[in-house]
Structure formats: structure tokens, C-alpha cells
SEVEXMI-388400 format. One record per residue (C-alpha): residue in three letters; x, y, z. Coordinates in steps of 0.2 Angstrom, whole numbers, padded with zeros to 4 digits, always signed. Last residue first. Layout:
SEVEXMI-388400
alaXYZ;...
END
This chain:
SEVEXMI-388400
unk+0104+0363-0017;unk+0116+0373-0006;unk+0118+0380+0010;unk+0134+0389+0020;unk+0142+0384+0036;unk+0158+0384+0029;unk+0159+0365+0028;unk+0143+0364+0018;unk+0127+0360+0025;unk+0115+0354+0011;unk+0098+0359+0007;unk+0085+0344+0000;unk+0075+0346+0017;unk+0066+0361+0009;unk+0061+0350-0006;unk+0049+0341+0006;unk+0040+0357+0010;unk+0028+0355+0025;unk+0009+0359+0032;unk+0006+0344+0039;unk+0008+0350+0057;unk-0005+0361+0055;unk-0019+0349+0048;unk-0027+0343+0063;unk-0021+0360+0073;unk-0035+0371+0063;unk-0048+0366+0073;unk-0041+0370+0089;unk-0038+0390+0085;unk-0031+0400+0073;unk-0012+0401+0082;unk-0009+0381+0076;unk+0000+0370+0085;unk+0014+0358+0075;unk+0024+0373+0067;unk+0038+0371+0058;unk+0035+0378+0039;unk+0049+0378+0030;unk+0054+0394+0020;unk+0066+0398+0005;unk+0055+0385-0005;unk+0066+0377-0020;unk+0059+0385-0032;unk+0053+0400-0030;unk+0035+0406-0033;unk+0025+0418-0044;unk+0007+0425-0042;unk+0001+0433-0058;unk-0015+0446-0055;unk-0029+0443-0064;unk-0039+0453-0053;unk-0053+0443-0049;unk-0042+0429-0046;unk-0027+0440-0038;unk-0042+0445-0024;unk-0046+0426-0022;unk-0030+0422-0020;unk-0029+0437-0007;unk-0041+0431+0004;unk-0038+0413+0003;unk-0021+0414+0009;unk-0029+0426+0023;unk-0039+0416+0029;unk-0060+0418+0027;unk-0073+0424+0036;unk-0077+0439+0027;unk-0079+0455+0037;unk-0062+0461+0039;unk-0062+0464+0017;unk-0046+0468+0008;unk-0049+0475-0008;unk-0042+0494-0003;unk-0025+0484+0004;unk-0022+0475-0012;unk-0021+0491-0022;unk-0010+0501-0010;unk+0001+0484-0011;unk+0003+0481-0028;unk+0016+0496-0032;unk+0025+0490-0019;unk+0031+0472-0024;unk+0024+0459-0010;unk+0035+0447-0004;unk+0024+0431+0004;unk+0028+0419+0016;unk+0016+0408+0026;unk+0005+0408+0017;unk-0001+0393+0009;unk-0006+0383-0003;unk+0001+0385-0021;unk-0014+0375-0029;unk-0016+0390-0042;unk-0008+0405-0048;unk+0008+0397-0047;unk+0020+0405-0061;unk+0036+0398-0059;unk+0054+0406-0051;unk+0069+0394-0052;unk+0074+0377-0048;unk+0065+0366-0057;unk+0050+0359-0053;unk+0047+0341-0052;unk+0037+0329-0067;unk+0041+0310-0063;unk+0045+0314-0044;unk+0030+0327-0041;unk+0020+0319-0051;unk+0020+0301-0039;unk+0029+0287-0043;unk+0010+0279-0043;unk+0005+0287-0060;unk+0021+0278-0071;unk+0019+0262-0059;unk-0001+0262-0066;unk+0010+0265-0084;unk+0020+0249-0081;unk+0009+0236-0075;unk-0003+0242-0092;unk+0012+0241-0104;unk+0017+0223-0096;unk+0000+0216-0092;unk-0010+0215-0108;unk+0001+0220-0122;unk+0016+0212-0116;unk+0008+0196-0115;unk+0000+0197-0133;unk+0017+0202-0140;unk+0022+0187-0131;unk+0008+0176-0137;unk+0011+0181-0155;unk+0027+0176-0154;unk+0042+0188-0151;unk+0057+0182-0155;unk+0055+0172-0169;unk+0042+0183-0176;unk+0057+0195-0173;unk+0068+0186-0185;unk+0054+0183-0198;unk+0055+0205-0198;unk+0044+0215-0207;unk+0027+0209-0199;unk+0034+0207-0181;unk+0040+0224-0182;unk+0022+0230-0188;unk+0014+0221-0174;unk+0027+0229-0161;unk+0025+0245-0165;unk+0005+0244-0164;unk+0008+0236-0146;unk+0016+0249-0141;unk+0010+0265-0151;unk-0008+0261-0144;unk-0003+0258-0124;unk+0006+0273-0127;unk-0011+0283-0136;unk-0022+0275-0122;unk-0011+0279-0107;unk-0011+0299-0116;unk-0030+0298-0117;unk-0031+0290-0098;unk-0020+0305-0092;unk-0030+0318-0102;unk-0048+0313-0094;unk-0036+0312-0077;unk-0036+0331-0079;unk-0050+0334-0065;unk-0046+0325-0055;unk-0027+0330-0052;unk-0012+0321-0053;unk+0000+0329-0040;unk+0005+0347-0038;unk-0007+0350-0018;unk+0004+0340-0010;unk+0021+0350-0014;unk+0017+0363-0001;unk+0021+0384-0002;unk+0034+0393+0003;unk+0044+0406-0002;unk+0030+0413-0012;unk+0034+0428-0023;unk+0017+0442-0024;unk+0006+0450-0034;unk+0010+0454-0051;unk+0002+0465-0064;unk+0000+0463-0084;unk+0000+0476-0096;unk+0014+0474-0103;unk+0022+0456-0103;unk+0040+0454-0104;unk+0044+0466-0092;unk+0037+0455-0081;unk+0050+0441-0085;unk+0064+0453-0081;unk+0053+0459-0064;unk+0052+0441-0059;unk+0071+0439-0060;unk+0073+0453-0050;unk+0063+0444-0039;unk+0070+0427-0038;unk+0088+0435-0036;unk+0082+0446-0022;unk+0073+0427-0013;unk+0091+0421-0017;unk+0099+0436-0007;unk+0089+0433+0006;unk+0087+0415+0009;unk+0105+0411+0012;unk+0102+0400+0027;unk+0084+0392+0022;unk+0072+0402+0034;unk+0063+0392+0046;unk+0044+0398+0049;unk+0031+0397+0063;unk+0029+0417+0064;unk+0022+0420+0047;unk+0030+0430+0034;unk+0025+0446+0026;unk+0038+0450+0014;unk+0036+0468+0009;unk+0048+0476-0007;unk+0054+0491-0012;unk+0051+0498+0006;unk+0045+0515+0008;unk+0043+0513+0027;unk+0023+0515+0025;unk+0019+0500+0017;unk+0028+0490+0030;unk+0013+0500+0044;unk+0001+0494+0031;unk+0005+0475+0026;unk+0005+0475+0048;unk-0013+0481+0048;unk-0018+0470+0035;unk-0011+0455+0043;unk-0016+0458+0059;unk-0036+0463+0052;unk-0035+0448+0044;unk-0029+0438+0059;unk-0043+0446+0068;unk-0056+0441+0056;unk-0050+0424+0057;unk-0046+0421+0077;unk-0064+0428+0081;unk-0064+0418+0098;unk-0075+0431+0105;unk-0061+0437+0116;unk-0049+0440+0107;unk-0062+0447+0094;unk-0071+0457+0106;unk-0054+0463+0111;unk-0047+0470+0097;unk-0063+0479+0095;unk-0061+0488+0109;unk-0041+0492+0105;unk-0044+0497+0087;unk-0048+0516+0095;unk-0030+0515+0103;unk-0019+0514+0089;unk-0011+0494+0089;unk+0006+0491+0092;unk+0023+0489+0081;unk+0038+0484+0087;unk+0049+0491+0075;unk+0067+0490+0068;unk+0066+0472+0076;unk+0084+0466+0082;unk+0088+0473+0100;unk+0072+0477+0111;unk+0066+0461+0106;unk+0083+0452+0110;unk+0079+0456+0129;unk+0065+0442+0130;unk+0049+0451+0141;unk+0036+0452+0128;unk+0041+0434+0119;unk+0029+0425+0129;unk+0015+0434+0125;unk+0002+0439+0136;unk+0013+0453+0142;unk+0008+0461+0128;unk-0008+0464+0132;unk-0020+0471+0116;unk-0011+0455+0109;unk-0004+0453+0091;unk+0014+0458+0094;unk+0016+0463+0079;unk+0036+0464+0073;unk+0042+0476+0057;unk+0060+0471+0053;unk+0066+0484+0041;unk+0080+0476+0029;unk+0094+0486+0020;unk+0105+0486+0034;unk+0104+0467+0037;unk+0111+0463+0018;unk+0126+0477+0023;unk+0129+0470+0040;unk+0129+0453+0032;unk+0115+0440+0034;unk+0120+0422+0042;unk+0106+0422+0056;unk+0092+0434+0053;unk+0081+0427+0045;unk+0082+0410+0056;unk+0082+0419+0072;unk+0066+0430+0068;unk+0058+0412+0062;unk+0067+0403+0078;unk+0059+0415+0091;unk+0042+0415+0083;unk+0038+0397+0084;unk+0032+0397+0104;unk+0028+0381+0110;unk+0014+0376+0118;unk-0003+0387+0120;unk+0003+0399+0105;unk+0005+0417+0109;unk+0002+0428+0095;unk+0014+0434+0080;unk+0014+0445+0066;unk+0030+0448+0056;unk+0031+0459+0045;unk+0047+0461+0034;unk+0053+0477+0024;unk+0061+0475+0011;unk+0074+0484+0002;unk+0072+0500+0015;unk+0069+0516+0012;unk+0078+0523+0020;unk+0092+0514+0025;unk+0092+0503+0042;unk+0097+0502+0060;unk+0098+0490+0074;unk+0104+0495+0091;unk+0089+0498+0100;unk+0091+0490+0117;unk+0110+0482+0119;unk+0117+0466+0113;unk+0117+0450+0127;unk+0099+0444+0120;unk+0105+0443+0105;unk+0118+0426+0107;unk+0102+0416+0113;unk+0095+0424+0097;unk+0107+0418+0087;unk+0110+0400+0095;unk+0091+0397+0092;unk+0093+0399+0074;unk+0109+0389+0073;unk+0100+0374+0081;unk+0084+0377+0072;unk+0094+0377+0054;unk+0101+0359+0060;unk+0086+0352+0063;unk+0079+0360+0049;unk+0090+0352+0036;unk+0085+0331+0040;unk+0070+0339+0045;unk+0061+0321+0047;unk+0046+0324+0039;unk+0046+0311+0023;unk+0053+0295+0037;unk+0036+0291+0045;unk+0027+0300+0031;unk+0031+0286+0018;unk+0027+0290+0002;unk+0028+0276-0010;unk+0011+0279-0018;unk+0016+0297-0023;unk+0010+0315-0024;unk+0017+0317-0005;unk+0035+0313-0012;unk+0046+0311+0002;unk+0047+0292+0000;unk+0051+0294-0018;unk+0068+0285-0021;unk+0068+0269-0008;unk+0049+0266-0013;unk+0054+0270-0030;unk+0068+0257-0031;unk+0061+0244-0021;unk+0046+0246-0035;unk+0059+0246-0050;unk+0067+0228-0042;unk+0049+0221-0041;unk+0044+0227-0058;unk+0062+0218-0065;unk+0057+0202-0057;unk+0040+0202-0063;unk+0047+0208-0079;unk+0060+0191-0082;unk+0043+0180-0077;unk+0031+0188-0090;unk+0045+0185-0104;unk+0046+0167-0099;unk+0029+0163-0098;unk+0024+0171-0115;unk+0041+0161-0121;unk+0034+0146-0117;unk+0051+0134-0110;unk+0043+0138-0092;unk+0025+0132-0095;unk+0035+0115-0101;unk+0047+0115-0087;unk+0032+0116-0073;unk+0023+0102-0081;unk+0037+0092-0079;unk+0040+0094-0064;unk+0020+0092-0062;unk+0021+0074-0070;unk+0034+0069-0060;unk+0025+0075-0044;unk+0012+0067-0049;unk+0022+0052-0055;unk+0031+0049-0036;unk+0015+0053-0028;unk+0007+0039-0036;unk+0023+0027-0034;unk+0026+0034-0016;unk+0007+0029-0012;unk+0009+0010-0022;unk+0022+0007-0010;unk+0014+0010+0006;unk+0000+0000+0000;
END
């Protein structure tokens, strides 16, 4: 009995052996098998290669938000302003006008105050003669400042050119908003208030920039670079009007959008088309090819290997497979969010009578909107000058979901050299 078992098992397996070795000798089977291997290899790659891609399949936020830069920018940014708190009161000065002046409203935050690191971060690395042509406008944005944190630190009475307050007849309704929990309409009215007060220094330019930022080291002279480059390419185009530069904005928001994927399937279709259309008329012309490439491998190829590898196409992620490069590029759209903007002057006074208290919206929303009606061009530089560090948001608890998500991937792609300087 025993016997007779091994015998039956021996021939099964014989007859699968050899079942196996047929399947393997078809050239359909073999084809197929060579690109499995090869799609596994190219999706190790791409998971290895795109992690920080938010567009992709293969991001991986566990690993995409380390600061593998920002660490290291935070640590030198909170090394300078440790280092300002020994200078004395109002030692900073600057021309007039100034290149740009920078606003900078901030409010206290119920854990960890940003502010000090973003005033650090701009600071840190400039020249006297870069520093001289700056006018650092700070907004302490409490009717008490003492609420803030950062009302009693010694370095405040040394770096800002201005601490500005509020006039006395915005008080009262200061305070209903602070403490009706109006955070939108008083960020608005900050915002506005501050886009002012900068207005008013002459400056050539206005960066308003939020007060949970890291500025690349370097950033000013690349974001001047980046805007004298805008006003080439402005030149270029009479009639036409300008808003602001971002220097930040998140790479989420650039991946295969809805409402082109009628385009994407169209171009799938015309490779998919030329493929297996090329192949046909090789086959046709050459008896050696027909060797090759049987009917049943054209047909394998056709089926699964042009389809496997356009879904891999779309799951690298746009971002990856399309990136910007470095350089200024018109983003009217999808260029979420504000957390740094330089204003040219000659837009401002316009801006500033379109601006409405009333609306609840943010301010990113209100001055796209604005630009919309307007056809105003918004630019931005690539890669991002700012970083956005802030985990807890200063609009309230419902906005603290999506806060700490707010990040630049390319930001991370700046290098330390060994004289402290960065580079892409």
C-alpha cells in the first residue's frame, strides 16, 4: 500500500516537474517572469527613491518629515537669538527706504512658541550690509503684551526695527475678537494692519511671513535673485500685474489632479496604442522578430506589461516624474499657503483697498481670491526659502489637525557645507 502511495506521488510530482518545465520553456511565460522580477526591483527602487513625495504611492510619512535640514537650521537659529539677547536696546538700523521690509505678526501659542526661531532663522548668516537694508516690522498681536511670551525676551528690544502696536480706537474691537474667539477676522485685520505699517517705510519690497517659519540659510539674497528675476520676465508682458513671490508653499497639492485624469487616460491609451502597434508592424517585417516575439508574447506584453508599467508611471507620484526646477514659476493655483509672501510695492496700496475684515476667510484665501478677480500673476521659487515648523496652530483648535502637515519636502534637499553655507 505503502508502495503504491510513493509510486502515485512519485508520478504526480513527475508529471507536475514536468509540467512546470513546459510552462517555463513558453516564451509568454518566460517574458512575463523576467518583468516580474524587473517590476519588483523598479518598485524597491521607487519606494527607496520617492518616500518624500506626497504625490506618490511610495510616500512614507514616517521617514518624509524628518528635518533632515531643519534640525540643523533650528540649532543655529536658536544659537542667534540666545547670542541677542546680550546686545543692547535699539541697536539696529536701516536705510531709507528700505529693500524689504518684513512683517511679522505673532500671537501666543498654547505650547511652543515658533516665533523666536523664524526672527532667528532670517536673521542668522546675513551681512551688515544685507541686514541694513531690511526693516524688521514685529506685531505683537495681543491688546496685552505681556500675554505673549516673547514680551519680556531682551533680544526684542535689539533686532526688530519696529515693534509695532495697535492705535487705541482698534483696541475695543481687538478685544471682542480676542475674546469672542474671532481668530479669522482678527488675523485679517493683523495682517492688513501690519501689510500697512511696512507700506509705509517705503520699502521696495514687503515679505510678510508667518511666525512658525525656518528660513533656508542664504534665503535673502536668493529670494532678491528670484525677484529681479520676476521683474525681467514681467517686463515681458505689458499690461500685466504681479502679486506676490512665495517662499513657501506645499508640494501636496501638484500631484495628478481630477479633473485632468480625462487627459491622463488619453495619453495611457495613445502609449498603450503605439506599443503594441510598433510591435505588430515589427513582427510583420522581420521573420527574426516573429521568432522572438510570438504572437503570445506580443500578446503578454500588451496585456499586463504596458498596463503594470503605466499604473507604476502614475503611482511614482508627479512630483517625482514631473518636479519643478529650480527657479521662479508662475503658481496661480494650488500654491497653498501663506506663510511667506513678498509683495512688490506698487501692488500693495491696491491690495490693501480690496481687503475685506468681514469675510470669514484666511488670509491665503483672501488674497488668492483678490489675484483671481484681478488677474493678478502669483510667482514662486523653487526650492522653497521657508519651512513651515509649526505643529499648534495660532487660529484655533480646529485648525491643529492639519498644521503639522503643512511641510516642503524640497526644503529638506539643502545641504550644510563645511563653511556653514547652504546649497541645493
Amino acid at each position: 500500500m505503502r508502495l503504491h502511495q510513493s509510486i502515485v506521488l512519485g508520478r504526480a510530482e513527475s508529471e507536475w516537474h514536468l509540467t512546470f518545465r513546459y510552462m517555463m520553456s513558453r516564451a509568454p511565460v518566460k517574458l512575463l517572469a523576467c518583468f516580474l522580477i524587473f517590476y519588483l526591483f523598479l518598485t524597491q527602487y521607487y519606494r527607496h527613491a520617492n518616500y518624500r513625495d506626497p504625490t506618490s504611492f511610495f510616500f512614507d510619512p514616517n521617514r518624509a518629515y524628518e528635518g533632515t535640514y531643519s534640525m540643523g537650521r533650528i540649532r543655529e537659529a536658536d544659537a542667534f537669538i540666545k547670542s541677542a539677547e546680550l546686545l543692547p536696546a535699539d541697536l539696529t538700523t536701516s536705510q531709507q527706504p528700505p529693500a524689504m521690509c518684513i512683517g511679522i505678526a505673532t500671537v501666543a501659542r498654547r505650547d511652543e512658541q515658533y516665533v523666536r526661531r523664524t526672527i532667528g532663522s532670517l536673521l542668522d548668516g546675513l551681512t551688515d550690509e544685507e541686514r541694513r537694508t531690511i526693516y524688521l516690522n514685529i506685531l505683537i498681536g495681543h491688546t496685552e503684551l505681556i500675554k505673549h511670551p516673547i514680551s519680556g525676551d531682551r533680544w526684542i528690544r535689539a533686532l526688530p526695527n519696529k515693534v509695532l502696536k495697535y492705535k487705541e480706537n482698534d483696541v475695543p474691537r481687538i478685544k471682542n475678537w480676542e475674546e469672542g474667539g474671532w481668530y479669522r477676522n482678527k488675523t485679517i485685520f493683523d495682517y492688513t494692519y501690519l501689510l500697512n505699517d511696512c507700506y509705509s517705510t517705503g520699502a521696495r519690497y514687503i515679505a510678510m511671513i508667518e511666525d512658525d517659519t525656518l528660513a533656508v540659510e542664504g534665503w535673502y539674497p536668493r529670494a532678491l535673485e528670484a525677484l529681479r528675476n520676476i521683474e525681467t520676465e514681467m517686463s515681458r508682458r505689458p499690461g500685466r500685474s504681479w502679486v506676490f513671490l512665495r517662499l513657501f508653499y506645499t508640494e501636496d497639492l501638484f500631484g495628478w489632479n481630477s479633473e485632468d485624469w480625462p487627459i491622463y487616460v488619453f495619453w495611457s491609451f495613445v502609449t498603450w496604442v503605439l506599443t503594441t502597434s510598433l510591435m505588430i508592424f515589427a513582427r510583420s517585417r522581420s521573420r527574426a522578430v516573429q521568432n522572438f516575439m510570438p504572437n503570445t508574447s506580443v500578446l503578454a506584453i500588451s496585456v499586463v506589461c504596458i498596463p503594470a508599467l503605466v499604473a507604476l508611471f502614475f503611482a511614482c507620484g508627479r512630483n517625482s516624474i514631473w518636479p519643478l526646477k529650480p527657479g521662479i514659476h508662475e503658481m496661480n493655483k494650488n500654491g497653498c499657503c501663506s506663510q511667506g509672501y513678498v509683495y512688490p510695492r506698487d501692488i500693495v496700496a491696491s491690495l490693501l483697498q480690496k481687503t475685506d475684515l468681514e469675510t470669514d476667510w484666511l488670509v491665503d484665501m483672501m488674497v488668492e481670491k483678490i489675484s483671481d478677480k484681478e488677474g493678478w500673476i502669483r510667482w514662486a521659487t523653487t526650492p522653497a526659502l521657508l519651512q513651515h515648523i509649526g505643529s499648534t496652530s495660532s487660529k484655533g483648535y480646529g485648525f491643529d489637525q492639519t498644521a503639522g502637515h503643512l511641510w516642503n519636502f524640497g526644503f529638506e534637499s539643502y545641504q550644510k557645507s563645511h563653511l556653514g553655507r547652504s546649497y541645493v
